[in-house]
N, C-alpha and C positions, 0 to 999 in steps of 0.2 A: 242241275247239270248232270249229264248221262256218265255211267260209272267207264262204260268203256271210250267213251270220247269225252275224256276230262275238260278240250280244248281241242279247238276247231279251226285252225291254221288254214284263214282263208284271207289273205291278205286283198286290201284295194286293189294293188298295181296285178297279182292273178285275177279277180272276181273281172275286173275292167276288161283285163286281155282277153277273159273269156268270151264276158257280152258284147264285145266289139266286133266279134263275126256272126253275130245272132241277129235274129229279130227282134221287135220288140215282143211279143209273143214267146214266141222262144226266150227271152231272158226274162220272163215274168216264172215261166212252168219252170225253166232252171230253177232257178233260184229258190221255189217253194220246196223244187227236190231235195235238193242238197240242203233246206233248213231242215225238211222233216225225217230225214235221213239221221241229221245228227240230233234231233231231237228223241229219236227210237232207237239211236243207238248202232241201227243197221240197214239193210235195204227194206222200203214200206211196200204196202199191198193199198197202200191208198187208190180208191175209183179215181180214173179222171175226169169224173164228175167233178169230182170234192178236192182236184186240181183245180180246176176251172172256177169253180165258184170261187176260193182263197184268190184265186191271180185275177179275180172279177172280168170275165169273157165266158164265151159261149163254151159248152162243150164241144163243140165239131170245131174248134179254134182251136181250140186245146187239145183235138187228137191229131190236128195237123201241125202244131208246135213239136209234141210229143215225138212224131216220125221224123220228122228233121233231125231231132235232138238224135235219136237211135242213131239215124244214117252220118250223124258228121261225126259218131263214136264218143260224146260228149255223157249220153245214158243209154243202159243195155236193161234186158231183164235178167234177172239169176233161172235155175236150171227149175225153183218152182214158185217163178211167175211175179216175183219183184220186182219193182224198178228200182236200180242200183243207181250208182253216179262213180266215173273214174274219179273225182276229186275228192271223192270221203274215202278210196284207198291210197290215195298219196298222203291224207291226214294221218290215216293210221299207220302207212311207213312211218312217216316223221314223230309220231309220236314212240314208236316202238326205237326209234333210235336214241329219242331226246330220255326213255326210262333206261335204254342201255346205260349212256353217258350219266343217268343219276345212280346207278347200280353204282358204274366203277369208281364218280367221286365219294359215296358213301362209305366204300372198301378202302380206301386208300384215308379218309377221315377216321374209319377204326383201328387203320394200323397207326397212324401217326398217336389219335388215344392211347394205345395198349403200350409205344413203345413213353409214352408221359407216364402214365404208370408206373413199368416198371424203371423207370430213371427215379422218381420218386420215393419208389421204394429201397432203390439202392442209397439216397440220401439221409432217409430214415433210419436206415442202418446203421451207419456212418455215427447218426447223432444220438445213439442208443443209450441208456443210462450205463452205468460202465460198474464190474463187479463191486459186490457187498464190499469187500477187504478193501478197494481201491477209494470207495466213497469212504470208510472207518478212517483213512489216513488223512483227506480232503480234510472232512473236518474236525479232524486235530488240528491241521495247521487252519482252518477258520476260527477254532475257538483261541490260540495264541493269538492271532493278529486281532481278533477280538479283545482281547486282554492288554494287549501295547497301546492297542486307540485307548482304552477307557480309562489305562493309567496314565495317557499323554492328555487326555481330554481332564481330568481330574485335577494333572498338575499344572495344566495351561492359567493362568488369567480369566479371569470375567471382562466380559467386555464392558467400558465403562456407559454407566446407563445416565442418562438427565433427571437429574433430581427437580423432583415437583413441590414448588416451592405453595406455601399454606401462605395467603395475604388478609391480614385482617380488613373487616369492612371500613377501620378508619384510614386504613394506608393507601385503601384503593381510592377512597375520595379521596385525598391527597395527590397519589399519583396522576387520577383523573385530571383533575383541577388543571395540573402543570401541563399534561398533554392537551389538553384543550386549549390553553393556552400558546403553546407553541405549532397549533392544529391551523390551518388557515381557515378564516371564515368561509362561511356560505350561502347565497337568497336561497331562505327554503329550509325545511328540515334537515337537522345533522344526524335524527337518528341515537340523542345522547343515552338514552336508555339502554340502550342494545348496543352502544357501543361500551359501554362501562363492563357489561358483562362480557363483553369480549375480550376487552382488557384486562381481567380478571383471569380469564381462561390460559390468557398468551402467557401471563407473569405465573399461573400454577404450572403452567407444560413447563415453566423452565426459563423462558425468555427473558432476558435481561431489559429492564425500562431504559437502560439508557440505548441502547437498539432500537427499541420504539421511538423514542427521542429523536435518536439520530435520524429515522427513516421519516418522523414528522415534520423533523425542521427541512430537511430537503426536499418533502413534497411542496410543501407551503413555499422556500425557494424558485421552485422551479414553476408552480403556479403562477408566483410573482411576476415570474419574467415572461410567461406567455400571457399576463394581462387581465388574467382569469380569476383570479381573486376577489372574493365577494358577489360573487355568480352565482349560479345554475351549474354551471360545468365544474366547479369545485365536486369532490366524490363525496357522498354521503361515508359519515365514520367506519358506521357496521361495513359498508363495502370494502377500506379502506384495510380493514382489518384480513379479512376475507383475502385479500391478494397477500396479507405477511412480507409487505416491503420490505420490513428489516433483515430477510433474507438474503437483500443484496447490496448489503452494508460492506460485505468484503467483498465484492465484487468490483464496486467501485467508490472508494471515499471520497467525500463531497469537499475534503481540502485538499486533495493532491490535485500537482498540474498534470496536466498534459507531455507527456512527452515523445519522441517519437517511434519509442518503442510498444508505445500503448496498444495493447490488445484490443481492438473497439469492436472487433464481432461478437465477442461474448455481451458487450455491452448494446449494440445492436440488436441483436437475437431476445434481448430480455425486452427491448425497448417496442422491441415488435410483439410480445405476447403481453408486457401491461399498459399498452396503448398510451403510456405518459412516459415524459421526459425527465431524468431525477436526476441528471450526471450536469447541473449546469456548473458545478464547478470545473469539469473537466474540456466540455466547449457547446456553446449553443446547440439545441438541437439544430439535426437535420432539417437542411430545406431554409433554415434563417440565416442574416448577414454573418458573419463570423465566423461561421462553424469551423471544426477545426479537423473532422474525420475527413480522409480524403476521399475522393467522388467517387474514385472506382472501390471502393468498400461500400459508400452509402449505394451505390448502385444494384449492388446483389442483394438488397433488402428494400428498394425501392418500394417495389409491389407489395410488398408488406406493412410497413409503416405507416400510421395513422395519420389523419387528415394534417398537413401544415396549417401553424397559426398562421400563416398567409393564405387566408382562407380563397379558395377559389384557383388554386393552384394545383396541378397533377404533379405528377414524381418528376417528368420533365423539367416544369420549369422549376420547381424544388433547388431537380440537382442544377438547375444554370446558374444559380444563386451560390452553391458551391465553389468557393475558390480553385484552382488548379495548382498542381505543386508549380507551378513556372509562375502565377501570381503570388502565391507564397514566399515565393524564393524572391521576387523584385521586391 
């Protein structure tokens, strides 16, 4: 690109107006003008030979294109001997006004900088370190309120920690034993290996066996009642352990009823992240005859909730299955 014709503001809707009063002749020699105009940057001394030949016609075509062009004032020659074009000085009007217009938004972009700056600098200022003598007083009073915490931290309490209980190898066969036993069976591997050491792990972290207990006999419960017992669908031990059921031992016990002040979201919300039912003492799960949660609670966990033992059922008809308090109440 030419340095003094960065860009060449020769739009369709002018080029068209132009050659709509030309020949065809005449708009071939234009046009080569005004490219090699802007290709040099200024007016050429090109032969119109070496017109003619580019616009592919004769020379005596091309020097009578040429005079027309002169006479409708469209191209002149300069004072020694160029062919010029009025349209590459209305380029460089426009250009000379489009670098004005970049001049004055660059001016107006360094003042708005300079006045960031010194705004800047006035905030720096502001946030200066502050003298020797005034920082010596700060931290005196940092190192007393230092001194208050560590003797309020010192006289505090320890928090109380879970003592890690040591099981000998005969206790754990024993406890084993009983939890297997109240473990519900399974077609298929239980995994007893790996489950014994995990069992071992839950009673050093702390874990009370009769929690495990508690959280055994209610899986193997609520197996029971979805039919599942002696399957495939039964959970392998190690997994069993793995989710730490007896975590929600207090959440919900497997002998309190129901009553109608019953929390069942929290009971909900767990039943949707361990994909099983463990609350059968408090009412059928979702989606079976009896259930005792009402619809419009099972409904905002619908989509969540794992397949019903009514296999072959959406959340839909799940919840139709759900009584209504107006059922309830007859």
């Amino acid at each position: 690109m030419n340095a003094r014709l960065p860009w060449f503001k020769c739009t369709p809707e002018k080029l068209l107006g132009a050659l709509a009063a030309m020949t065809t002749d005449e708009g071939y020699i234009y046009i080569q003008i005004i490219l090699r105009i802007y290709e040099v940057g200024g007016p050429i001394s090109d032969p119109v030979r070496a017109l003619a030949r580019r616009s592919g016609m004769t020379e005596r075509r091309a020097n009578v294109a040429l005079g027309l062009l002169i006479e409708s004032g469209k191209v002149n020659f300069t004072n020694d001997g160029k062919i010029d074009s009025v349209t590459t000085h209305e380029a460089l009007d426009e250009m000379a006004e489009f670098r004005e217009a970049q001049s004055r938004a660059a001016k107006i972009g360094s003042e708005k900088r300079a006045e960031k700056r010194k705004q800047k600098q006035q905030n720096d200022s502001a946030d200066a370190v502050p003298p020797l003598s005034q920082l010596r007083i700060e931290n005196k009073d940092l190192d007393k309120s230092k001194s208050i915490l560590c003797a309020e931290a010192h006289d505090a309490p320890e928090p109380e920690k879970k003592k890690r209980t040591k099981v000998t190898p005969t206790e754990i066969d024993a406890k084993f034993e009983e939890f297997r036993a109240a473990y519900p069976t399974r077609a298929g591997d239980l995994g007893l290996k790996q489950a014994k050491e995990k069992l071992r792990a839950a009673l050093a972290k702390g874990v009370q066996f009769e929690e495990i207990m508690t959280a055994a006999r209610r899986y193997r419960r609520n197996v029971s009642e979805r039919g599942k017992d002696g399957t495939e669908f039964v959970k392998q031990m190690p997994a069993w352990f793995n989710a730490q059921p007896w975590l929600e031992n207090a959440l919900a016990p497997v002998s309190s009823a129901p009553s109608d002040a019953t929390d069942w979201r929290p009971i909900l919300e767990m039943f949707c992240k361990s994909q099983t039912w463990q609350w059968g003492g408090l009412s059928p799960e979702p989606g079976s005859p009896g259930c005792k949660i009402p619809a419009e609670i099972i409904a905002e966990y619908a989509e969540r909730m794992p397949a019903s033992p009514l296999a072959g059922m959406g959340p839909a008809r799940r919840l139709s299955l759900v009584p209504s308090q107006s059922e309830r109440a007859a």
